[in-house]
N, CA, C and O of each residue as an XYZ file, in Angstrom:
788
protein
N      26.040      5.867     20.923
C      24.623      5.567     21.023
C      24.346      4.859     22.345
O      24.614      3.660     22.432
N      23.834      5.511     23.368
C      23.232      5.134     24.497
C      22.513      3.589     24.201
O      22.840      2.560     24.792
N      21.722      3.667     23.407
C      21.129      2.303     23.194
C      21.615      1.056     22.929
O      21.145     -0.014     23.315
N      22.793      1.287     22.103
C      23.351      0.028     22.075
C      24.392     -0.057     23.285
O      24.658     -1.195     23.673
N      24.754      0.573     23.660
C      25.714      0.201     25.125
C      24.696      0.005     26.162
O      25.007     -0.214     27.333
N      23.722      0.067     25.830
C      22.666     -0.555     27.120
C      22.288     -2.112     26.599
O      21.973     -2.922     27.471
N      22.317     -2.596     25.012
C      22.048     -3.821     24.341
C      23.132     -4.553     24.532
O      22.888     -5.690     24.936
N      24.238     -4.291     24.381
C      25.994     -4.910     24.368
C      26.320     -4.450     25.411
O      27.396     -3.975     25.049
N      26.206     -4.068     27.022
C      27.053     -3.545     27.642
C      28.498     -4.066     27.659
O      29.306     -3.166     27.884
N      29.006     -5.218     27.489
C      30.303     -5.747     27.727
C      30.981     -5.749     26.275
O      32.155     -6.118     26.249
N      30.392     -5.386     25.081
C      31.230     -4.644     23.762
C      31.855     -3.248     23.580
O      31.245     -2.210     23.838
N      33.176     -3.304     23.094
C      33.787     -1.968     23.374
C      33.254     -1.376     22.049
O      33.164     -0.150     21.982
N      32.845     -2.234     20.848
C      31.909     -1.689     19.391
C      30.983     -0.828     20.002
O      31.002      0.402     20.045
N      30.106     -1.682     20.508
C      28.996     -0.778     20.882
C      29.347      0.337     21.468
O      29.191      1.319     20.742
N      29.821      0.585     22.661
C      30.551      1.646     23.366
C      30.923      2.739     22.551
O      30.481      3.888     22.597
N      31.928      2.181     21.669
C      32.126      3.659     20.781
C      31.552      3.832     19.392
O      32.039      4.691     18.656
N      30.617      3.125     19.013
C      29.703      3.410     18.038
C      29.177      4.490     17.974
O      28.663      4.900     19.015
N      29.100      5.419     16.644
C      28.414      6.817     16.655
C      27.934      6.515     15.075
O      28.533      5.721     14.349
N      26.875      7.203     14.706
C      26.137      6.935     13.259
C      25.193      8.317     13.567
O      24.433      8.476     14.522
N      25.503      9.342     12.371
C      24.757     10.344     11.909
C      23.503      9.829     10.814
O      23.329      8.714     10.322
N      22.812     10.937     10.666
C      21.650     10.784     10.160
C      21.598     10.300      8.862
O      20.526      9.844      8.464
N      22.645     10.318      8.071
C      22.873      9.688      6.487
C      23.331      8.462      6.995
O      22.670      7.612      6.401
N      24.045      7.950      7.712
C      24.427      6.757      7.622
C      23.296      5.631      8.062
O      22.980      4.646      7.394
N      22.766      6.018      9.343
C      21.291      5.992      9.672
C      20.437      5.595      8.482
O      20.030      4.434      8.529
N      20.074      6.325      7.408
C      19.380      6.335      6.559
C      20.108      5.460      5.606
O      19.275      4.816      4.969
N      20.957      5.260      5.355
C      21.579      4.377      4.282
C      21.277      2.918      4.998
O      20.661      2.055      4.373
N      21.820      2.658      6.557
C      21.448      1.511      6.878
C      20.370      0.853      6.647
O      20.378     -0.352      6.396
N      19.282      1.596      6.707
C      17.765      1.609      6.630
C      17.747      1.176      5.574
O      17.761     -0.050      5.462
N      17.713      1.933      4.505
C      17.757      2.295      3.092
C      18.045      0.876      2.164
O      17.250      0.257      1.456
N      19.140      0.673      2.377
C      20.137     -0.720      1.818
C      20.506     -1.860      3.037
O      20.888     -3.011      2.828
N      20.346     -1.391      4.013
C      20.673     -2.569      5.047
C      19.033     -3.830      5.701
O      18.797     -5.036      5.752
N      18.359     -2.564      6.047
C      17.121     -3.284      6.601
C      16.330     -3.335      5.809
O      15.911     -4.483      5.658
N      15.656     -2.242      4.864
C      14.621     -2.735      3.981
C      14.576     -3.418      2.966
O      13.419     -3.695      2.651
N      15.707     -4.003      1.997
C      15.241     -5.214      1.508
C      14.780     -6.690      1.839
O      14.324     -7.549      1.085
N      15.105     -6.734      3.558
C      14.847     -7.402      4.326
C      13.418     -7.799      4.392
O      12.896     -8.912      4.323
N      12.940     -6.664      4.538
C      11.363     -5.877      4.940
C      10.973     -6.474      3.454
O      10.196     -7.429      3.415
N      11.287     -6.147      2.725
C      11.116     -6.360      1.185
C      10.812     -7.339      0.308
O       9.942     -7.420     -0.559
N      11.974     -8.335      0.800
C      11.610     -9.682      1.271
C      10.392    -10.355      1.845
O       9.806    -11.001      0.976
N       9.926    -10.402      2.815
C       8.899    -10.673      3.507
C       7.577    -10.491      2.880
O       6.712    -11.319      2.592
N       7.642     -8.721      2.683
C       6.540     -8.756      1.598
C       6.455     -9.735      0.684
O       5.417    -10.380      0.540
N       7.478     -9.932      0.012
C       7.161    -10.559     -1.468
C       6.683    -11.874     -1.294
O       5.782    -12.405     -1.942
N       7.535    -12.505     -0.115
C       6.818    -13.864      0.177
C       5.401    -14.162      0.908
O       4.692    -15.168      0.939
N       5.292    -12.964      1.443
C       3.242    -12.942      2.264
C       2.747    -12.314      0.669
O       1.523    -12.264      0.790
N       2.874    -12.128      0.139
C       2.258    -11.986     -1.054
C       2.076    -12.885     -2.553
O       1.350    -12.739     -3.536
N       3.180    -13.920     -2.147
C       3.148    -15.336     -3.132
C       2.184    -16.063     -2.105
O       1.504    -16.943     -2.633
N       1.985    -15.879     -0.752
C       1.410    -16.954     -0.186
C       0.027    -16.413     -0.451
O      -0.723    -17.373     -0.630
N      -0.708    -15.105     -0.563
C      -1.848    -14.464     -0.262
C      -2.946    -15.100     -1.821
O      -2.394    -14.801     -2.880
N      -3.627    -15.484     -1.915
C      -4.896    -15.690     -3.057
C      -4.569    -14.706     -4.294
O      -4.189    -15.154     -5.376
N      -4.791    -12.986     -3.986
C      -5.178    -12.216     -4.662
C      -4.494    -10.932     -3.460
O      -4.321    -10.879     -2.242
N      -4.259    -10.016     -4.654
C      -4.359     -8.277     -3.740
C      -4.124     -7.537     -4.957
O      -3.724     -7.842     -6.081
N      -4.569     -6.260     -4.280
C      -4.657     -5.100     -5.364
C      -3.550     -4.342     -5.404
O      -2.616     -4.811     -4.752
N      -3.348     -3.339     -5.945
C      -2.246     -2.263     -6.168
C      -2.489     -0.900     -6.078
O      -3.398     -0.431     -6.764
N      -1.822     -0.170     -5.338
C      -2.307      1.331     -5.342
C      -1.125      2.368     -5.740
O      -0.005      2.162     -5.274
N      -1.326      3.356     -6.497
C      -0.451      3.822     -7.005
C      -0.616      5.448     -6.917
O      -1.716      5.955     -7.138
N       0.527      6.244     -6.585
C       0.226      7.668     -6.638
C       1.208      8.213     -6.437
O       2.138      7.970     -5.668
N       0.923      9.439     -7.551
C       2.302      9.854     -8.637
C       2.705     11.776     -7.450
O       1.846     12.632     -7.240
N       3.707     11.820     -7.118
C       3.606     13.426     -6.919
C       4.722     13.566     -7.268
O       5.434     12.839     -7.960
N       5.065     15.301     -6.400
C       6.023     15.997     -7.089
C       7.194     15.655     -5.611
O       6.904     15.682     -4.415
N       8.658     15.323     -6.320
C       9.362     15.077     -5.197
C      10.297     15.971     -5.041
O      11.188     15.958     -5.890
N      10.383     17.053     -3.876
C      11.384     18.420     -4.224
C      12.503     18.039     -4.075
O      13.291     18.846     -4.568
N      13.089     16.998     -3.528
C      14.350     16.650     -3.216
C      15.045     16.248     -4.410
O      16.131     16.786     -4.627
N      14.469     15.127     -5.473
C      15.315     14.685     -6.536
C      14.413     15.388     -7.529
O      14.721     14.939     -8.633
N      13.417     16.304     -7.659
C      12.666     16.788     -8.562
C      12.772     16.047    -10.013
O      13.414     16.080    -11.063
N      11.877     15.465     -9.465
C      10.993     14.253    -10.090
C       9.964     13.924    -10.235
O       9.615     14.438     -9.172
N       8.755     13.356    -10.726
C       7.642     13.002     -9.962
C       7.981     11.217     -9.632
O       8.558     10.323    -10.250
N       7.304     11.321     -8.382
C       7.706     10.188     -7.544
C       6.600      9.436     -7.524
O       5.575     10.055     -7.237
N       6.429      7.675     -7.857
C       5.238      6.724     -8.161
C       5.551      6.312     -6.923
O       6.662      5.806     -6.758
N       4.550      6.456     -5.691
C       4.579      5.336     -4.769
C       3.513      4.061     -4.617
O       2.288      4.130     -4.716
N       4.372      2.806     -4.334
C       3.080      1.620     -4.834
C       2.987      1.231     -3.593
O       3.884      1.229     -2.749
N       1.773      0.863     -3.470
C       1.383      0.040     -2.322
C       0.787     -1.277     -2.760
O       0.414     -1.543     -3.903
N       0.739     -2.170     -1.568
C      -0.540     -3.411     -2.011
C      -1.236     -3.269     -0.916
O      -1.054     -2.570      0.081
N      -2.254     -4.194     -1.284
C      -3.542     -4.053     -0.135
C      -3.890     -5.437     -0.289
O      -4.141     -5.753     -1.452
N      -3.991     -6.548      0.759
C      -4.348     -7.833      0.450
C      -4.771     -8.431      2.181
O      -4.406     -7.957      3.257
N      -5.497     -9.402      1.951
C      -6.363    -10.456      3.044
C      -5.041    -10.901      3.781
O      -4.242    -11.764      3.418
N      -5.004    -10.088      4.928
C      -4.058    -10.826      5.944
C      -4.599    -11.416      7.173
O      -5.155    -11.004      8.191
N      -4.009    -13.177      6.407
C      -4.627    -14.212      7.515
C      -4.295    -14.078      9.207
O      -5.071    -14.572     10.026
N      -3.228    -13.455      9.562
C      -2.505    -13.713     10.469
C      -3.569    -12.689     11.344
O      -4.279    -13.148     12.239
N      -3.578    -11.419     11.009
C      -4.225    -10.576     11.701
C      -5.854    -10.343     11.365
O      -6.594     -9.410     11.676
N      -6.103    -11.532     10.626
C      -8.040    -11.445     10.058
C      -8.661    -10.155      9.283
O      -9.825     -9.815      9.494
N      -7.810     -9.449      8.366
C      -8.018     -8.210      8.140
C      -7.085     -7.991      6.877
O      -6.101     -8.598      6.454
N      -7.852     -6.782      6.410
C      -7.381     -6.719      5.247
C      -6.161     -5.519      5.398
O      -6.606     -4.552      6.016
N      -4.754     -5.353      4.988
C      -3.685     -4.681      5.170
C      -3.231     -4.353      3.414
O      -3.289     -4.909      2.317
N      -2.653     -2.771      4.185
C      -2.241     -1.854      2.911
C      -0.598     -2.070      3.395
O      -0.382     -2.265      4.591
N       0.699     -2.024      2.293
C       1.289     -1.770      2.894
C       2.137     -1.701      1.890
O       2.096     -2.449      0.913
N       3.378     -0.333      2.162
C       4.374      0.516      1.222
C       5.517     -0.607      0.544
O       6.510     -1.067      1.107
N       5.019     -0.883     -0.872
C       6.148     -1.287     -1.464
C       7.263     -1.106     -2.314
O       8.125     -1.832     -2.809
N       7.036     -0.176     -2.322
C       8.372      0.667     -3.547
C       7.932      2.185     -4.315
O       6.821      2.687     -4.491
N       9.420      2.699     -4.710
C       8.685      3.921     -5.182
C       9.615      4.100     -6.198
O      10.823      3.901     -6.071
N       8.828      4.628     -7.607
C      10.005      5.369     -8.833
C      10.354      6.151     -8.928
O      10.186      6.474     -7.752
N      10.801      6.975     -9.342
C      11.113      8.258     -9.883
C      11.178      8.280    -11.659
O      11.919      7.730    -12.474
N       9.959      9.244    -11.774
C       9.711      9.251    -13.511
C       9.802     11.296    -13.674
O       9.622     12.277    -12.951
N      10.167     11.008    -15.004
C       9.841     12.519    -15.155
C       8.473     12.977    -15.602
O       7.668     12.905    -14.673
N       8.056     13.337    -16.508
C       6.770     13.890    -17.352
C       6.658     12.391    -17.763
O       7.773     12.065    -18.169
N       5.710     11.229    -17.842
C       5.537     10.209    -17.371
C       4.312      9.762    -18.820
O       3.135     10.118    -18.759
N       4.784      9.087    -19.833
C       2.892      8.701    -20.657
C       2.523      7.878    -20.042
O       3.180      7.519    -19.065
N       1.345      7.272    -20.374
C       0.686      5.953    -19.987
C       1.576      4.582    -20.033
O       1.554      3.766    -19.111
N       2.444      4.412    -21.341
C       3.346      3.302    -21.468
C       4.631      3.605    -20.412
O       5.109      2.638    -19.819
N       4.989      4.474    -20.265
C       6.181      4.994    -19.515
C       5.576      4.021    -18.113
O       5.935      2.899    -17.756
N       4.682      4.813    -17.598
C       4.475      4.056    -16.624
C       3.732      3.085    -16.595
O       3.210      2.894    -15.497
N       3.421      2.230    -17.565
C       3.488      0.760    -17.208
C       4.368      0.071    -17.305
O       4.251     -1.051    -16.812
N       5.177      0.308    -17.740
C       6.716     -0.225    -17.767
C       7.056      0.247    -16.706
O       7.260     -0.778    -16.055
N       7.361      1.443    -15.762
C       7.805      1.112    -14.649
C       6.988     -0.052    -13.474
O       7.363     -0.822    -12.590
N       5.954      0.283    -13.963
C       5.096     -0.557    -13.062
C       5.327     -2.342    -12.872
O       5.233     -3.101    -11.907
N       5.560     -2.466    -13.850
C       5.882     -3.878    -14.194
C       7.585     -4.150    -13.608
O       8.009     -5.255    -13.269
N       8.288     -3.027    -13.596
C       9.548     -3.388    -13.203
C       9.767     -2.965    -11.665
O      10.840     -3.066    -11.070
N       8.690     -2.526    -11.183
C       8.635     -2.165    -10.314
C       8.352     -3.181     -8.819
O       8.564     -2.976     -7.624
N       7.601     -4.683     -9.826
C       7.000     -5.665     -9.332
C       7.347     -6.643    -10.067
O       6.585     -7.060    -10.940
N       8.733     -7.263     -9.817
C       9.606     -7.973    -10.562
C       9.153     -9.935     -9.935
O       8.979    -11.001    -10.526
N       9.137     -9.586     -8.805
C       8.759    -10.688     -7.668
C       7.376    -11.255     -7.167
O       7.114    -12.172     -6.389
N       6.585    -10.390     -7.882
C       5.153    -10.700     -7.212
C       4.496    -11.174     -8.713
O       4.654    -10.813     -9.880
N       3.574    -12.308     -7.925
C       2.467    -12.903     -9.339
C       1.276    -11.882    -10.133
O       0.191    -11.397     -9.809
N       2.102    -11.868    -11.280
C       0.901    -10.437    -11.491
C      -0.443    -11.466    -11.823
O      -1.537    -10.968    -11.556
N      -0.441    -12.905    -12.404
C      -1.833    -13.365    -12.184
C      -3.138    -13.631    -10.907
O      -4.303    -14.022    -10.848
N      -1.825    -13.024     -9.810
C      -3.055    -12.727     -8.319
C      -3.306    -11.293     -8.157
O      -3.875    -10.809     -7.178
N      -2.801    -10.554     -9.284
C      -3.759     -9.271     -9.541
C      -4.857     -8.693     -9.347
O      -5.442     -8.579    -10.424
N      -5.691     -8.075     -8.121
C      -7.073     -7.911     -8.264
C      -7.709     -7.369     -9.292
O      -8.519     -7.687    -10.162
N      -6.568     -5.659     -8.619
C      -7.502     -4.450     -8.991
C      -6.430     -3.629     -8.874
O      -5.529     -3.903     -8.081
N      -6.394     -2.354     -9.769
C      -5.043     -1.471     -9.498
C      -5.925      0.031     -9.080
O      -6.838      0.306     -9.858
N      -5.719      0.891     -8.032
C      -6.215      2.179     -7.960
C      -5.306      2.707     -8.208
O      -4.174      2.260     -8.023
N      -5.666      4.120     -8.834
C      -4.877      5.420     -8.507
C      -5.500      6.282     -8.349
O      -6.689      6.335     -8.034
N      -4.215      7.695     -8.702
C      -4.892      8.904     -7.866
C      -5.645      9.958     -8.502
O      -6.009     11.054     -8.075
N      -5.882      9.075    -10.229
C      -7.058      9.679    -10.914
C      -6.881     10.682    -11.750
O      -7.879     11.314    -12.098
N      -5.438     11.091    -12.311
C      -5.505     12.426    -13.657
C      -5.919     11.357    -14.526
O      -6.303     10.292    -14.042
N      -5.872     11.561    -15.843
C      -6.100     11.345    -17.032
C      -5.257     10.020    -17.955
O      -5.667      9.008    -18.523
N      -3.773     10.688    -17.737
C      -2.810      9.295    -17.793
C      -2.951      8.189    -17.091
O      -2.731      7.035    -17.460
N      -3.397      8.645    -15.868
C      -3.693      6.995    -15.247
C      -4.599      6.282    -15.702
O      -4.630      5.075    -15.461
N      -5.506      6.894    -16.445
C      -7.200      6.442    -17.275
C      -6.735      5.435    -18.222
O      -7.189      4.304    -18.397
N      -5.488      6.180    -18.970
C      -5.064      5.785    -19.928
C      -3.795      4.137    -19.718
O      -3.691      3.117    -20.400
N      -3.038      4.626    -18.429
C      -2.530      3.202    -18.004
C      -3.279      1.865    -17.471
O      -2.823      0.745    -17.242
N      -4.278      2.261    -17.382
C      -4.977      1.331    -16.550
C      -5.557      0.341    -17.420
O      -5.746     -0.867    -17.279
N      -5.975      1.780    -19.077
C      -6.391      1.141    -20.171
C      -5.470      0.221    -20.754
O      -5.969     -0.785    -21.260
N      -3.893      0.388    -20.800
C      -2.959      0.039    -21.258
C      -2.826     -1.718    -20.432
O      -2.485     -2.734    -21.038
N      -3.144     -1.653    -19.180
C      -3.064     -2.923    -18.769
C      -4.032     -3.793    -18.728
O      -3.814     -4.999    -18.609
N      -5.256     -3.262    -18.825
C      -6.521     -4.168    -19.349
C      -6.060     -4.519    -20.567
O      -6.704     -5.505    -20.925
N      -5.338     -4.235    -21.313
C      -5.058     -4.813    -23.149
C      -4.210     -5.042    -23.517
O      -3.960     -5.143    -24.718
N      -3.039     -5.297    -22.104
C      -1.987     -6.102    -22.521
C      -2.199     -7.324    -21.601
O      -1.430     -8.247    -21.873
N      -3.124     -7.581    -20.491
C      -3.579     -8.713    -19.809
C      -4.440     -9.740    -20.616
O      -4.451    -10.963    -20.477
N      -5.365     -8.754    -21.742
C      -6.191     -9.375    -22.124
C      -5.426    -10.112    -23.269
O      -5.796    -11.284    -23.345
N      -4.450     -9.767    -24.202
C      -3.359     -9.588    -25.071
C      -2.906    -11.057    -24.545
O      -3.157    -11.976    -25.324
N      -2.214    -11.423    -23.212
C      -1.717    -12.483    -22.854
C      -2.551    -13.426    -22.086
O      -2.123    -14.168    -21.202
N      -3.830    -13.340    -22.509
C      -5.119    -14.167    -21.969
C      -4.612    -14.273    -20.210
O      -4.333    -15.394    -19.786
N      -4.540    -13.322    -19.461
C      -4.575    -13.023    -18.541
C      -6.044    -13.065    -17.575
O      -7.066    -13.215    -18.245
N      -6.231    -12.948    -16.073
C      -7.925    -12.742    -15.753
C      -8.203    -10.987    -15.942
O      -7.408    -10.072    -15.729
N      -9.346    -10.938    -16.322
C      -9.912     -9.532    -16.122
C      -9.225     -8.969    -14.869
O      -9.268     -9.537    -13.778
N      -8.552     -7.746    -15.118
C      -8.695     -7.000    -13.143
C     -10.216     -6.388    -13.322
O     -10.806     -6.060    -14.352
N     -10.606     -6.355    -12.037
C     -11.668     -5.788    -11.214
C     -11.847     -4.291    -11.642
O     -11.008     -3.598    -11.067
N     -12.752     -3.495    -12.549
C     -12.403     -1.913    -13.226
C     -13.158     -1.026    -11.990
O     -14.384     -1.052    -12.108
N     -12.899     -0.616    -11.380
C     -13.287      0.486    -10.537
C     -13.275      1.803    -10.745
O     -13.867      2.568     -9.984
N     -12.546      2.245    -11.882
C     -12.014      3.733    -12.204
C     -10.791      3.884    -11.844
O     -10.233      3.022    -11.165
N     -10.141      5.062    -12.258
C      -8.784      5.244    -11.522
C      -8.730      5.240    -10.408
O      -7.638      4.913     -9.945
N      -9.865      5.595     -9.405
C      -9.563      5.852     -7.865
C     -11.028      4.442     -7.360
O     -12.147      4.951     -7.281
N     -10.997      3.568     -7.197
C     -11.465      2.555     -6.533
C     -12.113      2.511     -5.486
O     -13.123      1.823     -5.338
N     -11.435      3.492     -4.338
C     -12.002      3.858     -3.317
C     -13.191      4.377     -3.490
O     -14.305      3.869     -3.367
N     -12.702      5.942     -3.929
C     -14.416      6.600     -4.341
C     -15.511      5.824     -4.631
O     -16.661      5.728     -4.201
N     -14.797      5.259     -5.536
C     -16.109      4.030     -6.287
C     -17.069      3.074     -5.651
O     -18.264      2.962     -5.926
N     -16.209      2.226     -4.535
C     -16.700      1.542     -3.548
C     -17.402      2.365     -2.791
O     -18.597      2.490     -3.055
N     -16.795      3.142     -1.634
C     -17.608      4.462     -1.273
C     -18.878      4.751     -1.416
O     -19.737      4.461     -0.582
N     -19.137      5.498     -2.762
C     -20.046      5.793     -3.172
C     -21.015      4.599     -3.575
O     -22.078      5.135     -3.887
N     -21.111      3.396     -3.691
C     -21.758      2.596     -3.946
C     -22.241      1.872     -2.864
O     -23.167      1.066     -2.952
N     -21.609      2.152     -1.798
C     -21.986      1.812     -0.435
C     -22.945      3.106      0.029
O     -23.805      2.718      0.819
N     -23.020      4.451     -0.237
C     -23.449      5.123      0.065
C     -25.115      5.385     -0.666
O     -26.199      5.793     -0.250
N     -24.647      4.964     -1.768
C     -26.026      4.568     -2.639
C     -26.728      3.392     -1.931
O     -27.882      3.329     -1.508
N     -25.935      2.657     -1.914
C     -27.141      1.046     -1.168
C     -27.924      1.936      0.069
O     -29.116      2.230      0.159
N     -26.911      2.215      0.886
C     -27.508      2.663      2.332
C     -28.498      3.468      2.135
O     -29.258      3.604      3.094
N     -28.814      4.257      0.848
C     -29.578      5.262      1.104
C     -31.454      4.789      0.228
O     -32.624      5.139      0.381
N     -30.719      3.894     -0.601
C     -31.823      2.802     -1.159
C     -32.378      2.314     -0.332
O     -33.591      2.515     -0.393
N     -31.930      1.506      0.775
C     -32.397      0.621      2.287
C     -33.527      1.464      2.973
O     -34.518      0.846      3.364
N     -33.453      3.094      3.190
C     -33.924      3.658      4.065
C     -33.836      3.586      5.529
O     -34.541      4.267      6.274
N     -32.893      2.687      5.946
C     -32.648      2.486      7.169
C     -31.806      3.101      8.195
O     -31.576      2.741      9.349
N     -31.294      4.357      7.356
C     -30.550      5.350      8.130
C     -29.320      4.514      8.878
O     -29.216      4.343     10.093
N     -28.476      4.069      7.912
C     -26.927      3.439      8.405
C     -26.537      4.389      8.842
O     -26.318      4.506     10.048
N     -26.350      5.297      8.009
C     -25.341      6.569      8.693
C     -25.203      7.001      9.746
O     -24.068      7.275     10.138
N     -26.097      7.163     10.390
C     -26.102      7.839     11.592
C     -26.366      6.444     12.670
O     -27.001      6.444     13.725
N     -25.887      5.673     12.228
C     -25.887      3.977     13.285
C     -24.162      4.114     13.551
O     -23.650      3.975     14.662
N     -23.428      4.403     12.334
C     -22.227      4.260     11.845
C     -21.521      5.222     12.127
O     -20.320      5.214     12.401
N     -22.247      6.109     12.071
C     -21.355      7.503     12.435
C     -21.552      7.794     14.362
O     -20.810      8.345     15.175
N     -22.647      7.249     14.474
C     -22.712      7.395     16.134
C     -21.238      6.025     16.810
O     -20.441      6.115     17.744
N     -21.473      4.969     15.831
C     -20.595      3.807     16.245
C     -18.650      4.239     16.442
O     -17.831      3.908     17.299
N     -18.544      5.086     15.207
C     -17.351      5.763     14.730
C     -17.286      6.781     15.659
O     -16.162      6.798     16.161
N     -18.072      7.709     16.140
C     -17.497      8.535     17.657
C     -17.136      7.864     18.802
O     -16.281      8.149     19.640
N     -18.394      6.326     18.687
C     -18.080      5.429     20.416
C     -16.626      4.841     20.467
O     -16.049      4.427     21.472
N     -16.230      4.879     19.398
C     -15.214      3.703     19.146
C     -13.874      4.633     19.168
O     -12.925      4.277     19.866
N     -13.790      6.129     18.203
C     -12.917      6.703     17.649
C     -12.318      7.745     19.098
O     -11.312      7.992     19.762
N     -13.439      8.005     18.987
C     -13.270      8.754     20.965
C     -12.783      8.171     22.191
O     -12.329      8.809     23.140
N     -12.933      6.636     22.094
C     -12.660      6.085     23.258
C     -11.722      5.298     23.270
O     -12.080      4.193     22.864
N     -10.508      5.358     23.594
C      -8.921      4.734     23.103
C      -9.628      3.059     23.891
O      -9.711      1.990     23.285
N     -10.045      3.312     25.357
C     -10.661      1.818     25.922
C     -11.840      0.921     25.195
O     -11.924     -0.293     25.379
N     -12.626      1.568     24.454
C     -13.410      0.814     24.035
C     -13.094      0.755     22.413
O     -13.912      0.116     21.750
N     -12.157      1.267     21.819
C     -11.816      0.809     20.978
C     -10.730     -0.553     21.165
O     -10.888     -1.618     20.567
N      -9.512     -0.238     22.207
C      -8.965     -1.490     22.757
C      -9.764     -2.742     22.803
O      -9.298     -3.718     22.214
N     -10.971     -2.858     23.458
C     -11.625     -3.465     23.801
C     -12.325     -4.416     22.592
O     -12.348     -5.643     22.489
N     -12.836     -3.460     21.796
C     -13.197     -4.054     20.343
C     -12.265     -4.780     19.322
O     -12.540     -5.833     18.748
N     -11.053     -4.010     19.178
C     -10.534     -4.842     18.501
C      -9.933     -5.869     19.340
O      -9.321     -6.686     18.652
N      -9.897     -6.104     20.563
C      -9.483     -7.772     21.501
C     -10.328     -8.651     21.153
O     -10.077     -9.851     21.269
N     -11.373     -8.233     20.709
C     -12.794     -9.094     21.122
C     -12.274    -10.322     19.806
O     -11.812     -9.917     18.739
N     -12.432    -11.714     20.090
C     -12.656    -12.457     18.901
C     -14.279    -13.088     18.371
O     -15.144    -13.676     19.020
N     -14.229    -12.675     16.928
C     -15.628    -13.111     15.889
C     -15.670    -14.436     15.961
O     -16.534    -15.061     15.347
């Protein structure tokens, strides 16, 4: 690896170090990301509240369907709110209890009482898990989560899209002209996000 004999030049390790693409991936895998993993869990004991996002597909490699979770929470450091990949299952044909039990084991480390809100990606079972954790929260006098539907986004979305159109003030096209100045222009988007509020 060129790179590390340019990091260590005076190590003969480095020098003859070679690592293929599985080993690569295992390092990653088991070496660096529980690291990564770590970190999360502790910006997330420190954070108020965050939500959970969840979405189930088909995985051709271990043919499975595969739960990937995310969180989404108020990050002080960067003034903004951040999504970011925390783990993934592997379930087969999956009920509602199935996967709340993975879900829960899935998030062994994090306070489920700073729970917001959980999205997903909206079949029917998720209707039904979501139901399953409103009534086992409520079950352990837990706080309400925040009910948005299975998919949260939409929900917000569309309720933003309703206000704007109640107002009469034609956001959209304020927003959508703002979203070309900004999205088009790598400098004046630079520029915007430097700027401090």
């Amino acid at each position: 690896m060129d790179l590390f004999c340019k990091m260590f030049p005076d190590s003969n390790i480095a020098n003859n170090f070679s690592c293929g693409k599985t080993k690569c991936s295992y390092l990653i895998s088991f070496g660096i990301s529980p690291y990564f993993k770590e970190l999360l869990d502790s910006t997330l004991g420190e954070v108020d509240n965050y939500v959970a996002l969840f979405d189930k597909s088909y995985n051709a490699v271990s043919k499975k369907s595969q739960m990937d979770l995310h969180v989404g929470y108020w990050d002080n450091d960067i003034n903004q709110v951040t999504t970011r990949y925390y783990t993934s299952a592997f379930l087969g044909k999956a009920s509602a209890s199935e996967i709340y039990n993975e879900f829960n084991n899935c998030c062994p480390n994090v306070d489920p009482n700073k729970l917001l809100q959980i999205s997903s990606d909206g079949p029917n079972v998720n209707l039904s898990f979501l139901n399953t954790i409103h009534e086992r929260r409520r079950d352990n006098e837990m706080q309400e989560l925040i009910y948005l539907g299975t998919c949260g986004l939409h929900t917000v979305h569309n309720g933003i899209k309703h206000g704007e159109s109640a107002t009469k003030w034609n956001l959209k096209k304020i927003l959508s002209a703002m979203f070309k100045i900004l999205h088009e222009n790598p400098s004046r988007r630079a520029n915007e996000i430097s700027m401090s509020y």
